[in-house]
DRENPA-3360 file (N, C-alpha, C; in nm, 2 decimals, always signed):
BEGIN
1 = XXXXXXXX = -0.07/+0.24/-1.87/-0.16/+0.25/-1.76/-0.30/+0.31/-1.80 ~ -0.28/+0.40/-1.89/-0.39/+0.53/-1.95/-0.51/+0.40/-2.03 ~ -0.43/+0.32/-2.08/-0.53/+0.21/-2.13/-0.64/+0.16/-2.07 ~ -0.63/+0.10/-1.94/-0.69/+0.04/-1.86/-0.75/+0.16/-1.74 ~ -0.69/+0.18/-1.70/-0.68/+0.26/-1.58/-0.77/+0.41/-1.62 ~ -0.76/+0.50/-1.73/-0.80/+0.60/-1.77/-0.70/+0.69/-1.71 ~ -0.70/+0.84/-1.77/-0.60/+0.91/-1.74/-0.64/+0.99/-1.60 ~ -0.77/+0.93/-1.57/-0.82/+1.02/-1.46/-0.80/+0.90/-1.32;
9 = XXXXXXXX = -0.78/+0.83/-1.36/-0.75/+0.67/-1.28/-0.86/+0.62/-1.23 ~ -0.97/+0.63/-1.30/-1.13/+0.57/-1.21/-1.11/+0.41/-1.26 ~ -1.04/+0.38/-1.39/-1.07/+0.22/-1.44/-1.20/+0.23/-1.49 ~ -1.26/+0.14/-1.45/-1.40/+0.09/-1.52/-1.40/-0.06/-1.60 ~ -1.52/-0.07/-1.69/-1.55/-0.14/-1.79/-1.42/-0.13/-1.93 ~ -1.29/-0.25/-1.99/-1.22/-0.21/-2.07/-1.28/-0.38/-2.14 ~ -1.29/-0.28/-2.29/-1.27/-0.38/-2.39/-1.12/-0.42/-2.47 ~ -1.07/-0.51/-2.47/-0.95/-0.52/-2.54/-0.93/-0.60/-2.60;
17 = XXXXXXXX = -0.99/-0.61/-2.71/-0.95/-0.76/-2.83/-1.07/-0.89/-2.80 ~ -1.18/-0.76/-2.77/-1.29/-0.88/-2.77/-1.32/-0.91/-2.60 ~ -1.20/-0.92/-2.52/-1.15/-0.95/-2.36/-1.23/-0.82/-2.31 ~ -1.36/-0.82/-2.22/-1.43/-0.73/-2.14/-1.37/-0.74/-2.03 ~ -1.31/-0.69/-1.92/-1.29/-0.69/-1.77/-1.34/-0.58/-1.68 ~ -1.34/-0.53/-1.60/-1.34/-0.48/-1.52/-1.23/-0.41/-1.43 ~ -1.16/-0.24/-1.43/-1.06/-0.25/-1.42/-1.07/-0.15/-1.28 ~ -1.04/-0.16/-1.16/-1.03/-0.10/-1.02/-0.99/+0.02/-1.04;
25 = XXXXXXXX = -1.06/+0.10/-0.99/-1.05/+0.25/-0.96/-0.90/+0.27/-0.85 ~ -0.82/+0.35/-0.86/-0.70/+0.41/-0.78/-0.79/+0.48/-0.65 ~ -0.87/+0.51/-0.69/-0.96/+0.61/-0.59/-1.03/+0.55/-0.49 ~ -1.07/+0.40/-0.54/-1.13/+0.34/-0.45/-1.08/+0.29/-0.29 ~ -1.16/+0.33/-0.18/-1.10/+0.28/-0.06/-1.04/+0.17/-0.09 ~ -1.08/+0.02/-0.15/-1.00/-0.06/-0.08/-0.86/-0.04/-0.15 ~ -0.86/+0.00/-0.29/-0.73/-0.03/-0.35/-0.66/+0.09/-0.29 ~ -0.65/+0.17/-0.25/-0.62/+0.31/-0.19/-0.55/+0.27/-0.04;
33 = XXXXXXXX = -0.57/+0.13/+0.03/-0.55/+0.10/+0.10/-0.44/+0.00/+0.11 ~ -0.43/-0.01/-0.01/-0.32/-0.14/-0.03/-0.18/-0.09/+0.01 ~ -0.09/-0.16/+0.08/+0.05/-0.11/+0.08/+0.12/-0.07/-0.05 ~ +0.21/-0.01/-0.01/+0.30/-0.03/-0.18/+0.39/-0.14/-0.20 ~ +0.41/-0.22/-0.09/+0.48/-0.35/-0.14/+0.37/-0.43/-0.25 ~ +0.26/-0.40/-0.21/+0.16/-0.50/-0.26/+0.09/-0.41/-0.43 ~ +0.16/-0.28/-0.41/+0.13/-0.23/-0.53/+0.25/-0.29/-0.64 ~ +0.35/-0.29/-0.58/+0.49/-0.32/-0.64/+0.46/-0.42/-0.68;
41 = XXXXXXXX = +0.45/-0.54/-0.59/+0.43/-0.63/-0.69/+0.34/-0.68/-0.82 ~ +0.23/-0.65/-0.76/+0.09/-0.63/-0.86/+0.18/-0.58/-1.00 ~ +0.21/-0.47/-0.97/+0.28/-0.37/-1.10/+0.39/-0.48/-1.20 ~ +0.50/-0.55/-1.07/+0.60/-0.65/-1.13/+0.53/-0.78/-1.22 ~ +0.48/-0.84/-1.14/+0.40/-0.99/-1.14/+0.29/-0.96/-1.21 ~ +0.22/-0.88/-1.23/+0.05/-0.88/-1.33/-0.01/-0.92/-1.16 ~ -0.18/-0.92/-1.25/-0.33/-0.96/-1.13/-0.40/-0.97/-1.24 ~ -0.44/-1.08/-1.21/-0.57/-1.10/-1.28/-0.55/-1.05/-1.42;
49 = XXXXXXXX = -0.62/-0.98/-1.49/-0.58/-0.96/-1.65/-0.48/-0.86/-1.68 ~ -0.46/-0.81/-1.54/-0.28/-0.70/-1.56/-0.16/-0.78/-1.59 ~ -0.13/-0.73/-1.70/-0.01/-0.82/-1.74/+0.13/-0.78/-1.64 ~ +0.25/-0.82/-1.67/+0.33/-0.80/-1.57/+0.40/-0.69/-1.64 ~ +0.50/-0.60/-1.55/+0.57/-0.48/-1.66/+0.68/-0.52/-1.59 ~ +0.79/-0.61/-1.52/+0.91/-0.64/-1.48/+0.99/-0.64/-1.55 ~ +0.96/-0.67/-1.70/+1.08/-0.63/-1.80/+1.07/-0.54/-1.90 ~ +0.93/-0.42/-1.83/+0.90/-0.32/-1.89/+0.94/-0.19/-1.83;
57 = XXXXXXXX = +1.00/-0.23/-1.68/+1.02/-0.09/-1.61/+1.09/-0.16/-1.50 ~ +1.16/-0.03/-1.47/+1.30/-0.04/-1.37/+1.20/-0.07/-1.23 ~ +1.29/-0.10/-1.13/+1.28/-0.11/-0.98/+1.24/+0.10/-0.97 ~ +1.34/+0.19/-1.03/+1.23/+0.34/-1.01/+1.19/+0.37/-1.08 ~ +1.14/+0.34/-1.18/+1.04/+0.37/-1.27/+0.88/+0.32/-1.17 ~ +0.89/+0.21/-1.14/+0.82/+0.11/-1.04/+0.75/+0.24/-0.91 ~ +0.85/+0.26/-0.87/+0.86/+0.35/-0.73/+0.83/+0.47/-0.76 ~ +0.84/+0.56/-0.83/+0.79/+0.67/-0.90/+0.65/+0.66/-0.96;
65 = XXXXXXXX = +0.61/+0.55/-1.03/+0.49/+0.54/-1.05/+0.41/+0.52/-0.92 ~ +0.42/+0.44/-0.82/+0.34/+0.43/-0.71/+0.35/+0.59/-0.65 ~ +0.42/+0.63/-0.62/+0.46/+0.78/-0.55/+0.31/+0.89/-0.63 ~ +0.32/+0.87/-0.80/+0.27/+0.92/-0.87/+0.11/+0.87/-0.87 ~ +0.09/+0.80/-0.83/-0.06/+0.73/-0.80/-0.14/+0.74/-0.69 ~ +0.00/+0.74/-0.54/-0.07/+0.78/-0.41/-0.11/+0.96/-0.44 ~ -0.03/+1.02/-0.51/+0.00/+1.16/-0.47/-0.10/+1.22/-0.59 ~ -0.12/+1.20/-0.71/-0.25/+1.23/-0.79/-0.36/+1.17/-0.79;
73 = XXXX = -0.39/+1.03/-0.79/-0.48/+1.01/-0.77/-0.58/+0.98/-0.62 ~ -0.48/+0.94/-0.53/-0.52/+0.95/-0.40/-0.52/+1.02/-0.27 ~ -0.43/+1.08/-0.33/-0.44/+1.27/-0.23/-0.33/+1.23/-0.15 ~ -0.21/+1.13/-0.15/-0.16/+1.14/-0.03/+0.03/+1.16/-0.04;
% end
């Protein structure tokens, strides 16, 4: 996550093998707004240049990470 995301979760501008994107802030209203089903999947399935981690991480590994994203990086 620390890759893309940063350890402070703002995202930004990431270079990766040449591949420039653009990576959403955790902090930001709209993504801050998203349900967690809709995180879950994002997280399962990839978006856009997020690759998918479904055979990288359990159903709670999954659930623990969202918990750990609303609750550090979004205050909730």
């Amino acid at each position: 996550c620390v890759l893309c995301h940063k350890e402070n979760g703002e995202g930004g501008e990431v270079d990766i093998e040449g591949d420039k994107f653009k990576v959403p802030s955790f902090k930001n209203e709209k993504v801050a707004a998203l349900d967690d089903k809709k995180y879950q999947r994002v997280i399962e399935e990839g978006d856009d240049k997020m690759p998918s981690f479904k055979k990288k991480l359990s159903p709670e590994e999954i659930a623990g990470l969202i918990k750990y994203i609303r609750k550090d990086f979004q205050g909730k």
